[in-house]
N, C-alpha and C positions, 0 to 999 in steps of 0.2 A: 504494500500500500504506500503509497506519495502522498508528503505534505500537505499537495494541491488537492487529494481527494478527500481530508480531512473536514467533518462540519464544523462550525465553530465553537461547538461543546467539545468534540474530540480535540483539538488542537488545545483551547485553552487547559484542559484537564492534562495535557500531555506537557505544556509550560508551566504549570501546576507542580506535576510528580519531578520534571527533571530541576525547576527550583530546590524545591525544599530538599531534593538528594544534593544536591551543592551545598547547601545552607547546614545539612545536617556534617556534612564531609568538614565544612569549613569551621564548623562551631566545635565538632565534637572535641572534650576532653583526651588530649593524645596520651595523658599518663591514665587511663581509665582503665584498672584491672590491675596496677602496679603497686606492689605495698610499699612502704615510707620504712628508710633503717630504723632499727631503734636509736639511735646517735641522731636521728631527723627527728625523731617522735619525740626524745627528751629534750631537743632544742627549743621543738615547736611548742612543749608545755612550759618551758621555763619562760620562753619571750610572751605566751599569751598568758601568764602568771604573773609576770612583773608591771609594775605600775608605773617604769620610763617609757617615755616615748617619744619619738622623733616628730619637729614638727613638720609641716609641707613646707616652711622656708628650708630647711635645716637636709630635706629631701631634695629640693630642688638646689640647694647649692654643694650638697654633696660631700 
């Protein structure tokens, strides 16, 4: 079947599905299914534990 023989529900439904499979490619999470070291996991509780914090000038100037 051709482009040109598409109705305009088929066509749109078919820029529809190949959208959102880009969209989903483009979004999806690439570490998704990988576990964190434990040396990552006890970092990541001591810095969301601690009460310093950087500001957005202090991030922005680096």
């Amino acid at each position: 079947m051709k482009v040109a023989d598409f109705t305009v529900g088929e066509l749109q439904a078919l820029i529809r599905q190949v959208v959102h499979e880009e969209l989903q490619d483009l979004l999806a999470d690439p570490d998704k299914g990988l576990e964190l070291t434990d040396e990552i996991q006890t970092r990541l509780r001591l810095s969301v534990g601690s009460s310093e914090r950087i500001s957005l000038e202090g991030v922005k100037t680096g």
